[in-house]
Each structure stands twice: as structure tokens, then as C-alpha cells.
C-alpha positions as CSV (number, residue, x, y, z in Angstrom):
1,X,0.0,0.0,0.0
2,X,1.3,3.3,-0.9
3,X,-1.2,6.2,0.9
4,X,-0.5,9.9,0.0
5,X,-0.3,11.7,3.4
6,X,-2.7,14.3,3.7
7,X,-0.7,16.8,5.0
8,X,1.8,15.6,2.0
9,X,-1.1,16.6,-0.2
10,X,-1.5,20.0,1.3
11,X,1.7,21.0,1.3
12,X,1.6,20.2,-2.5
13,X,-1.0,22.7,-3.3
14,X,1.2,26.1,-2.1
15,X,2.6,27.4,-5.4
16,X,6.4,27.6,-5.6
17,X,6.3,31.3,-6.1
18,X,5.5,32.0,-2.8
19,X,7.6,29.5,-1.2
20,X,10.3,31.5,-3.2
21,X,8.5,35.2,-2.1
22,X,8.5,33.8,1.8
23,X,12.6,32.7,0.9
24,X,13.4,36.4,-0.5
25,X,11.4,38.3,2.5
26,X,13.6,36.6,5.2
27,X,16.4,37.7,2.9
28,X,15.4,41.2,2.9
29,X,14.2,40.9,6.6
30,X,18.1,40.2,7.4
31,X,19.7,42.6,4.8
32,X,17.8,45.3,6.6
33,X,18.7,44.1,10.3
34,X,22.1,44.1,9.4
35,X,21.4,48.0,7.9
36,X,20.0,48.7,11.3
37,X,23.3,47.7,13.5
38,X,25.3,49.5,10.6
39,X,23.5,52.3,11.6
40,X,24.0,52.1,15.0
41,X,27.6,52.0,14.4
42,X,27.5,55.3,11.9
43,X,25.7,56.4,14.8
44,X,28.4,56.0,17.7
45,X,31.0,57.1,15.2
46,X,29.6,60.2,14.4
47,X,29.4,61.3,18.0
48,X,32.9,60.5,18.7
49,X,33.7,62.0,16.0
50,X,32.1,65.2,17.0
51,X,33.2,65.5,20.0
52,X,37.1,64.5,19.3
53,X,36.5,66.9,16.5
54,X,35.5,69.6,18.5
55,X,36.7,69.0,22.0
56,X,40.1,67.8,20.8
57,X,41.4,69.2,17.6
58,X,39.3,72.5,18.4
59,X,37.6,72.8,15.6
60,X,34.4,75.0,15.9
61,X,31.2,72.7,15.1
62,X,27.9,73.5,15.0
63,X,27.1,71.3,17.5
64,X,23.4,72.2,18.0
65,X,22.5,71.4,14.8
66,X,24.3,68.4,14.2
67,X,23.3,66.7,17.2
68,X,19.6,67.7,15.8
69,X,20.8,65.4,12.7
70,X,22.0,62.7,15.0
71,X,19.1,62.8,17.3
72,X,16.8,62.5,13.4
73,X,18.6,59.4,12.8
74,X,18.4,57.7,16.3
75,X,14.6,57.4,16.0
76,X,14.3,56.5,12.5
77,X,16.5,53.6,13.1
78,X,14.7,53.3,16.3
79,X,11.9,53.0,14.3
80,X,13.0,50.3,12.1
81,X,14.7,48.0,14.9
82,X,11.2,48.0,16.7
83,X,9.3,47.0,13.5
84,X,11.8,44.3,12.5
85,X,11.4,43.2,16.1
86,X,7.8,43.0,15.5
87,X,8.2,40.9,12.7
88,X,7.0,43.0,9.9
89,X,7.3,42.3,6.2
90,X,9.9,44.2,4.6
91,X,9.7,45.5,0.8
92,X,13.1,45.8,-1.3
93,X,12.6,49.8,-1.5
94,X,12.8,50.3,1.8
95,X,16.3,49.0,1.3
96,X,16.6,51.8,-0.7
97,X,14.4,54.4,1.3
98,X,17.5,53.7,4.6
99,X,20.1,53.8,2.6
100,X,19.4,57.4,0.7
101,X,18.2,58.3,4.6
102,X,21.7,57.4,5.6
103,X,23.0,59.4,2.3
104,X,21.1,62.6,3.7
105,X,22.4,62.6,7.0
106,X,25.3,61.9,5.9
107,X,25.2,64.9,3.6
108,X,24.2,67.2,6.2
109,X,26.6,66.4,8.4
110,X,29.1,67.2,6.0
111,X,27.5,70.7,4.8
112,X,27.6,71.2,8.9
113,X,31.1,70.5,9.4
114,X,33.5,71.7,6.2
115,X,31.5,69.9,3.0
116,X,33.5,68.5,0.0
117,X,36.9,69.5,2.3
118,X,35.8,67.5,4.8
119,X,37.8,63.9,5.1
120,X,35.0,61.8,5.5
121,X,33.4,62.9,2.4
122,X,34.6,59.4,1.2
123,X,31.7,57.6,3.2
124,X,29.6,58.1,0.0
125,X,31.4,55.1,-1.3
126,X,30.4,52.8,1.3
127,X,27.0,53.8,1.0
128,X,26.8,52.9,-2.6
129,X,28.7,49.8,-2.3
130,X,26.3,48.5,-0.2
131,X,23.7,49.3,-2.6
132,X,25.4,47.7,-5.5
133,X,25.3,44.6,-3.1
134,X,21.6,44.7,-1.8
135,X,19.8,46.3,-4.5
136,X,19.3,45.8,-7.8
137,X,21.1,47.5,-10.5
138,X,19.3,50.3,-11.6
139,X,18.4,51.4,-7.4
140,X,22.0,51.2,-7.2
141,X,22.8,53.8,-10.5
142,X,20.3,55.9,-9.1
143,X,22.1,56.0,-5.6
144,X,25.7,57.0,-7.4
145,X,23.7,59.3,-9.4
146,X,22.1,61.4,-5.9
147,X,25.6,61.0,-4.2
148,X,27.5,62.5,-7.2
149,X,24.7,65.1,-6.8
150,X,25.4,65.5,-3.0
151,X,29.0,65.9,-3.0
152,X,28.7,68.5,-6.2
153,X,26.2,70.9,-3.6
154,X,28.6,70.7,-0.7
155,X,31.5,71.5,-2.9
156,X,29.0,74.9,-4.2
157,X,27.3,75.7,-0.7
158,X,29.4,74.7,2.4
159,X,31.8,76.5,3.9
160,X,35.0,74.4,4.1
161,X,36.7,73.5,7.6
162,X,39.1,76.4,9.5
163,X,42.1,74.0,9.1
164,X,45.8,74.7,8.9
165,X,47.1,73.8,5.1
166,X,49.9,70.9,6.8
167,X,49.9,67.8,4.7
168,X,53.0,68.3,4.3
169,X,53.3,66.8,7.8
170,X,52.3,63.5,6.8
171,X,50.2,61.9,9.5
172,X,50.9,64.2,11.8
173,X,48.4,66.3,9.8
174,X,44.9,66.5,11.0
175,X,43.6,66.3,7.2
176,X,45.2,63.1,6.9
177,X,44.1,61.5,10.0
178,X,40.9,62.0,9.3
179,X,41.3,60.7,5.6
180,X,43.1,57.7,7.1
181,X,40.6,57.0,9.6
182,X,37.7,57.4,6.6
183,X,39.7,54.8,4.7
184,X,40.4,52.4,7.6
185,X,36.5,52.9,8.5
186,X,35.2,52.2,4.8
187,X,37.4,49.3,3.6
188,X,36.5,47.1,7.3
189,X,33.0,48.3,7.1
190,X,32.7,46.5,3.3
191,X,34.6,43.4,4.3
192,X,32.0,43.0,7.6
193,X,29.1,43.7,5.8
194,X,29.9,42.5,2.2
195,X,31.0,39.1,4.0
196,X,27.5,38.9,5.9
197,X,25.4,40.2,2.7
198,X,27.3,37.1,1.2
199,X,26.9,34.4,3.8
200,X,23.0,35.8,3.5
201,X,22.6,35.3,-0.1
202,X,24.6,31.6,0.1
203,X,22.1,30.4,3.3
204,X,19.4,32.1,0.8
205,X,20.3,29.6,-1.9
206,X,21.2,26.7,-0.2
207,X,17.2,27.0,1.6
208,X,15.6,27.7,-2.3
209,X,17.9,24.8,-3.4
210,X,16.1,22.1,-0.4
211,X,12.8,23.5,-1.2
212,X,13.0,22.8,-4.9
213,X,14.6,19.4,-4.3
214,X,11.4,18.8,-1.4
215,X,9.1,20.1,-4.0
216,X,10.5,18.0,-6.7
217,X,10.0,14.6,-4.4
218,X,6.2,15.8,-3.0
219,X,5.6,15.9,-6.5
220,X,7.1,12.1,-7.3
221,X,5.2,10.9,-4.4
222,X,1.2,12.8,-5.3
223,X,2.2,11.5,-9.1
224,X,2.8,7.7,-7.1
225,X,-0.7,8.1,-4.9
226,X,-2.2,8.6,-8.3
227,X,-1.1,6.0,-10.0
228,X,-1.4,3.9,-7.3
229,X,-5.7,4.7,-6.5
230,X,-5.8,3.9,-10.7
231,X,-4.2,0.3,-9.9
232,X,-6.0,0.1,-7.0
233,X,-9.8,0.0,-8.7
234,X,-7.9,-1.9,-11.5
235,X,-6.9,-4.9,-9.2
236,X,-10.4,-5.2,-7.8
237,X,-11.6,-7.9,-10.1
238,X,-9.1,-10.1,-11.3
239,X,-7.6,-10.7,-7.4
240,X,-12.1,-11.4,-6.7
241,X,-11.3,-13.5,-9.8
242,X,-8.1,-15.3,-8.5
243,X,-9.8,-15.7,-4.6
244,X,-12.9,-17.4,-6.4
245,X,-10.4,-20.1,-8.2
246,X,-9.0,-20.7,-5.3
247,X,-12.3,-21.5,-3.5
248,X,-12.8,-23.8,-6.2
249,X,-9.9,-25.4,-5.9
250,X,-10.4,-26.4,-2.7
251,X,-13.3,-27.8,-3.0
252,X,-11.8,-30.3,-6.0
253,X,-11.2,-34.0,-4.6
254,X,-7.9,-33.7,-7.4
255,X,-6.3,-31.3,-5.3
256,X,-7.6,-31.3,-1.6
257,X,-6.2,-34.8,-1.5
258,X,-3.0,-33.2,-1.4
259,X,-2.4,-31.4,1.7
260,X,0.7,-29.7,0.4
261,X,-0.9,-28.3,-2.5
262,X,-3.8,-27.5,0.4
263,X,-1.2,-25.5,2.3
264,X,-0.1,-23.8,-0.8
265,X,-3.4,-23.0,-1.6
266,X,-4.2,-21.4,1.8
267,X,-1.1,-19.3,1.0
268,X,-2.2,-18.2,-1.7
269,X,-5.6,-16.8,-0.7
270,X,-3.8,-15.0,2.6
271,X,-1.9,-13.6,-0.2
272,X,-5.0,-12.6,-2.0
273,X,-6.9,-11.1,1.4
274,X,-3.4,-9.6,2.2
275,X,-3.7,-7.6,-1.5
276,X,-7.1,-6.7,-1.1
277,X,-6.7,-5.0,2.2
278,X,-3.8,-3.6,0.6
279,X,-5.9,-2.0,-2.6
280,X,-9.1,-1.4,-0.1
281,X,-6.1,0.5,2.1
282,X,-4.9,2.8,-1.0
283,X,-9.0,4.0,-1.7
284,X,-10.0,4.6,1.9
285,X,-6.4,6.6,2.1
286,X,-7.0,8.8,-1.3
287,X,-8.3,12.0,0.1
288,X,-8.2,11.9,3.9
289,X,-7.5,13.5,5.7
290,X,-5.4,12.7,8.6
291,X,-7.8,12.0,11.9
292,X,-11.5,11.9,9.7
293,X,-11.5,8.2,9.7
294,X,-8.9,7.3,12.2
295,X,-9.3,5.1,15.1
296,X,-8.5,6.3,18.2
297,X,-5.9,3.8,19.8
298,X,-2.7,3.5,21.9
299,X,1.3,3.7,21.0
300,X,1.6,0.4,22.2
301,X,-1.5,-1.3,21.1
302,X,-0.5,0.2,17.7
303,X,2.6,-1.6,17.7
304,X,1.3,-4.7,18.9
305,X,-1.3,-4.7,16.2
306,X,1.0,-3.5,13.6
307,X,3.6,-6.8,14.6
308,X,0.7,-8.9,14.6
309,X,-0.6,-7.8,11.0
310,X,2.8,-7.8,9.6
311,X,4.1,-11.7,11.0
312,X,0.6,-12.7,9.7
313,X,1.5,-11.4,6.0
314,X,5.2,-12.4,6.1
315,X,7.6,-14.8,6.1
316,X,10.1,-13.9,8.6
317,X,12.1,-16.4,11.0
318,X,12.0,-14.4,14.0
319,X,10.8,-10.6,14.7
320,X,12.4,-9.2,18.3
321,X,10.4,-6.1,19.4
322,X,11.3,-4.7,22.4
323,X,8.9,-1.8,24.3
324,X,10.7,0.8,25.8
325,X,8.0,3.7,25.5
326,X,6.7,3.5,29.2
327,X,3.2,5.3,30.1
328,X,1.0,4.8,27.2
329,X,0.1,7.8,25.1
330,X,-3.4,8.3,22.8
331,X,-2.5,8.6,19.2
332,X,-4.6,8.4,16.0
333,X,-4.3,4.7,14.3
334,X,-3.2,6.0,11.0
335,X,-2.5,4.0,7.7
336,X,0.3,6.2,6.7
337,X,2.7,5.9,9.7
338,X,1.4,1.6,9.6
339,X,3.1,1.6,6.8
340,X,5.9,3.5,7.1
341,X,7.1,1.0,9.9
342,X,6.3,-2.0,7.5
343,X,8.2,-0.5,4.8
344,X,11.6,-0.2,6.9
345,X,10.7,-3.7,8.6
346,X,10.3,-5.2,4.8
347,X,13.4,-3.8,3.8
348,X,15.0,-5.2,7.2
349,X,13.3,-8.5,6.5
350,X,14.8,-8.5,2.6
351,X,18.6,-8.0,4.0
352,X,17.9,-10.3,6.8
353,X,15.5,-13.2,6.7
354,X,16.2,-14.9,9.3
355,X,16.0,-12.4,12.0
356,X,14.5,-8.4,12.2
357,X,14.1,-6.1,15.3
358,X,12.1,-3.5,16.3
359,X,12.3,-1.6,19.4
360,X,9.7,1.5,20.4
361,X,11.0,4.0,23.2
362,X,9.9,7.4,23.8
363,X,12.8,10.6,24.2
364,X,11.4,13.3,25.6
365,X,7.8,14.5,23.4
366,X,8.9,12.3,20.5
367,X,8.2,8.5,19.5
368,X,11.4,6.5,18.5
369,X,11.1,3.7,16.6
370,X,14.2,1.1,15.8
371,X,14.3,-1.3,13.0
372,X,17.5,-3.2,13.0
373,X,18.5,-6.4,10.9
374,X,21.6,-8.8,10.4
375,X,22.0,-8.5,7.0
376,X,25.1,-7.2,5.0
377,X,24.3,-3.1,5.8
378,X,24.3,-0.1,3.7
379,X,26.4,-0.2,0.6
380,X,28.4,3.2,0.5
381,X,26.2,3.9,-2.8
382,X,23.2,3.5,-1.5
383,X,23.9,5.1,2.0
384,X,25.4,8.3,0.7
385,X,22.2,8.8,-1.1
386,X,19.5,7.7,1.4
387,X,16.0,9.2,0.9
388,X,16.2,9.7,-2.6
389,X,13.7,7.4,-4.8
390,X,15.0,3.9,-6.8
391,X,18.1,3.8,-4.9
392,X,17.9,0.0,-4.0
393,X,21.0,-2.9,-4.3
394,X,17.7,-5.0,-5.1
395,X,18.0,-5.0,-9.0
396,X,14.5,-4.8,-10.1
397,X,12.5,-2.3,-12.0
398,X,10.7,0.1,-9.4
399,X,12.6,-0.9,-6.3
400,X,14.2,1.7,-3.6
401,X,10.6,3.9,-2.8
402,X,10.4,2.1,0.4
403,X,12.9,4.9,2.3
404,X,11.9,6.8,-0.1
405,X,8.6,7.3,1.1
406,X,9.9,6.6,4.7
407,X,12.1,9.8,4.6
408,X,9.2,12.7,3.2
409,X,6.3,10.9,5.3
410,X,8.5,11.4,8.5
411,X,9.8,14.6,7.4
412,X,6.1,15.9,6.8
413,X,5.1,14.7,10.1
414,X,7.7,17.1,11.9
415,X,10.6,14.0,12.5
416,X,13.5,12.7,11.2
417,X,15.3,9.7,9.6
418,X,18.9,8.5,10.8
419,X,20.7,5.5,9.4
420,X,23.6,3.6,10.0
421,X,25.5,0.4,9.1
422,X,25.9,-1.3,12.8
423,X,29.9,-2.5,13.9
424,X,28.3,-6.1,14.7
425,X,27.1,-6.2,11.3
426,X,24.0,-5.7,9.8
427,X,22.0,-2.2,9.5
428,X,20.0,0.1,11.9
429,X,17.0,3.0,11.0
430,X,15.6,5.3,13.1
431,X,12.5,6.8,13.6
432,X,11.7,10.3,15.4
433,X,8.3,11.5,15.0
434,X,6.4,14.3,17.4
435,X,3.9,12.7,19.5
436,X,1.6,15.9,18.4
437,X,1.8,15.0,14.8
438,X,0.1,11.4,15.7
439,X,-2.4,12.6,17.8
440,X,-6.1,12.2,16.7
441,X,-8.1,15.4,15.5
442,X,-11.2,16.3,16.7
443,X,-14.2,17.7,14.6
């Protein structure tokens, strides 16, 4: 039986451009904190700056005025850090909006304090740096375009700084402090940020690049529970045909005279009642959703039904299960996790005929579940590419959905699939699943 999980099925149905519109909005959401504590920074700097400026090199400021400027940008940023704490959606030209906000306070600062003579006139090239980074390329023309424009006022309008002509002096010249200090500040402000804007953009990708490759294998999987609910009604009559041979069969004195073909014969029809419930499984599964039709039941009665069905439908030597989950917990007696466990004990059972084991244990608010085997483990292959569909050492046309469909049914339930080839030999899967996600739903 291969059900669709309805949750699988939901998650199907959100189009891929807003999984990529929710991807870019975090994006933006962390370009802009990391504008915000840039900000802060140009903040600080500019009131040591100031006041060394003033204080120390006596040079007369307009201190009034340009503490009016700094107190302007305190509670715009102020404004932004609460509203990205908030959680609020950010737009890309608000991106834009900070940055020429930053570019006019930087500009009056300078008009306040010497203009286009002023060392730190240089700042306008971090600013559009960073916008040739976040924005796109016309944003960031149009940036250069207003900061060309800016510096051409203050060299027209300001009044330029009451400082002794003494480059001669090296860096014992105030001029050239200040320009070596601009330069300093600029180049390690790029590196920080350009490195984070970077690291962004790379986590941005990688995310886009696991939602595509998710997307890709819900899609496998709905095109697999469709083809599977066609079978399904087309298997109807010819295993009612094959069951109704078989009654006659056993009713012939040719063959019930022969108790191994009786046996055989017996085997057969569990076979046949095992591949109805199987295709009656995949119909009643098609469109539910998870809880409408579910029995309520137990984790361990679950498990001890489940062991029962499965040693009634197989041929396996010996099946250890071991209980470790303690107080019992109410959970919804759902088809899709059923046979999620019987795939990974079938695949156990395949490797290892002779002997399988499943243990059941409880860490915390999540349900483990253990299958183990002694068969020959993980080829390297196969291991390094666990959870992706037809990987199987089986050979045959089809084979490898089993963890396949183990890994995105788990991983839509909220858990997680670890595997390992054991030291003693043999192989070992793991189950961790939420108890919430197995919980019946109530109407």
C-alpha cells in the first residue's frame, strides 16, 4: 500500500512562487537588520567623531544642529529596529528608502562640518557599495547618481573647515588622519558587511535549493498516490477472480487430496486477502485526511497490532520487538505511519530473513522507533544517497521507494530519519516522530 499523506497533499498545493517570495522576505528581513546595527555604528562614530573633532582638535562645530541630525537618525532607526522586532514584512525599496536616509544625513553632516573639504566625504562610497550589493542594478545607479549630486552641492554651498594647510606633515596632519581614519572605517565596514550580505545570499540559496529538491520529491510521491488509487480499482476484479479459483480449488477431490498443495493453496488466498486489504487500504487513504477516519488507539496497542498484522502477511524467521515507550500515550491509528514501519521492517526483512528487530521508546515528546537487521548493511552507494527514490542494491524495476517514502512521510510529520550500518554487522533506521503529529483530530 502506498497512501499519499494528507498533510503531504497539502503541502503540494502552495505554489512555488510564494515558497520563493516567503525565501526572499527573510532575505530582505536580514539585509535590513544588518542596515540597522550598521546604523547604530555610523551612529556612535559620528558622535565620537564630534566631539574628538571639536573638544580635541578645536575645531568649531555646529554642535546644535548636528546633534539635531543625529538625534533625526536615532529614531528613524529606532523605528526600524522596533518593527523588524515586531516581525513586519519588509519591501526591497525600503532597502533603498534607509540607505538614501543614511546618504542625507550623511550629507548634512558634512555641509555642517567643512563639506567636499571635509575627510569623511569618502563615506559616499560605502553607501553605494552597499547598494550595488543589496539592491538591484538600476536602485544602485540611481544611488551614485544622488551621491555625485550630493558631494557636487557641498563643494557649491558649504563652507570648508578652519584647518591649517599641513599635509606636508604626513600623519601628523589632521587632514590626513581624518582621511586615514575614513579609509580604515570604509574598507572594514565592506569586508563586515559585504561578508554577511554574502553568507546571506549563500544560506538564501542553499534553503531555495532544499525547497525545490522537497518540492520535486512531494511531487514524485502525489504522481505515485495517483497511479497507485488507478491500480487500485484496477486490481479489484481479477484478485475477486483469483480468490474465487481458489475457493474452487479447494473444493476439487484432485487437489484437496494433497495437503501440500492445500497449504499452498491457503497461502495463496492470505496472499489474496493480504492484496485486497492492501488496494481497499490505498481507496479509503485517497483524500483523507489525517484524523476523519482514524481510530483512536494507543502507542503500544499500535505496535502490537501492527507486529501482529505484519508476522501474519510475512515470512520472517523471528521478529524481536522490544517496548521501551513506558506510560502509554493516545495517538490516531493512521494507515500512513502503519506503513511507514512496515516498509523499513520489509526492507529489514529483505537484507535479513532470518532475524528483524524492532524496538519502540519514547525521548522526551517524541516517539522513536528502531528497526535493525543482520543483513550485509548499507552499501556506500546506496547510503550516501538515502531518501532519494530507486536507490535500491535490489536490482529490479521500481525498487528503492520504500525509504523513499519513509524519509518525506516522517519529514512531513515534523521528525527525522537517521541510518547507520551497525559495527556487529547488519543495519539500523531510526525513527523520530512528534507525538503531536500522531495525535487524533477532533471535529
Amino acid at each position: 500500500m502506498i497512501p499519499t499523506p494528507a498533510k503531504l497533499r497539502i503541502s503540494l498545493q502552495q505554489p512555488r512562487h510564494l515558497i520563493v517570495s516567503n525565501s526572499d522576505s527573510d532575505t530582505l528581513s536580514k539585509h535590513m537588520r544588518q542596515l540597522v546595527q550598521l546604523r547604530w555604528m555610523a551612529v556612535l562614530g559620528q558622535l565620537l567623531t564630534i566631539l574628538v573633532t571639536h573638544f580635541s582638535f578645536g575645531v568649531e562645530l555646529p554642535l546644535q544642529k548636528m546633534f539635531g541630525v543625529l538625534a533625526a537618525l536615532v529614531v528613524f532607526n529606532g523605528l526600524y529596529e522596533i518593527s523588524l522586532r515586531l516581525g513586519r514584512r519588509i519591501h526591497a525599496l525600503e532597502i533603498f528608502v534607509g540607505l538614501l536616509v543614511d546618504m542625507g544625513t550623511l550629507t548634512f553632516q558634512l555641509y555642517l562640518s567643512g563639506g567636499a573639504t571635509n575627510p569623511f566625504v569618502f563615506l559616499y562610497v560605502l553607501q553605494v557599495g552597499l547598494a550595488a550589493v543589496l539592491m538591484a542594478a538600476p536602485l544602485a545607479w540611481a544611488l551614485l547618481a544622488i551621491s555625485t549630486l550630493c558631494f557636487l552641492w557641498l563643494a557649491e554651498t558649504a563652507h570648508s573647515l578652519n584647518l591649517p594647510l599641513d599635509y606636508h606633515l604626513g600623519i601628523e596632519s589632521f587632514y590626513v588622519q581624518g582621511m586615514f581614519i575614513c579609509l580604515v572605517l570604509n574598507a572594514a565596514l565592506l569586508v563586515i558587511f559585504v561578508n554577511r550580505i554574502t553568507r546571506t545570499q549563500r544560506d538564501r540559496d542553499a534553503r531555495l535549493a532544499e525547497l525545490r529538491r522537497r518540492a520535486a520529491e512531494e511531487e514524485h510521491i502525489l504522481r505515485m498516490g495517483l497511479l497507485a488509487s488507478g491500480a487500485a480499482h484496477e486490481l479489484g476484479t481479477p484478485l475477486a477472480t483469483i480468490d474465487v479459483i481458489l475457493g474452487d480449488w479447494k473444493h476439487m477431490d484432485a487437489l484437496s487430496a494433497d495437503p501440500d498443495l492445500v497449504a499452498d493453496m491457503e497461502e495463496m488466498k492470505a496472499q489474496v486477502r493480504r492484496c485486497k486489504a492492501i488496494v481497499s487500504g490505498i481507496l479509503m487513504s485517497a483524500g483523507e485526511t489525517r484524523g476523519e477516519s482514524s481510530e483512536e488507539t494507543t502507542v503500544c496497542e499500535f505496535f502490537e497490532d501492527l507486529i501482529k498484522d505484519w508476522q501474519n502477511t510475512r515470512k520472517s524467521q523471528e521478529l524481536h520487538f522490544e517496548n521501551r515507550f513506558g506510560e502509554d500515550v493516545d495517538i490516531a491509528s493512521d494507515s500512513v505511519l502503519k506503513q511507514t514501519v512496515c516498509n523499513l521492517l520489509d526492507n529489514a526483512l529483505e537484507a535479513s530473513p532470518m532475524w528483524v528487530g524492532l524496538e519502540v521508546a519514547r525521548d522526551g515528546d517524541m516517539l522513536v522507533v528502531r528497526v535493525f537487521d543482520r543483513g550485509p548493511g548499507f552499501s556506500s552507494k546506496v547510503y550516501n544517497r538515502l531518501g532519494q527514490p530507486y536507490q535500491s542494491t535490489k536490482g529490479r524495476p521500481g525498487s528503492g521507494l520504500g525509504l523513499f517514502l519513509v524519509f518525506n512521510v516522517t519529514r512531513t510529520l515534523g521528525g527525522e530519519v537517521q541510518a547507520r550500518n551497525l559495527a556487529e554487522g547488519g543495519a539500523e533506521v531510526v525513527l523520530k516522530l512528534p507525538l503531536d503529529a500522531l495525535l487524533l483530530k477532533e471535529d
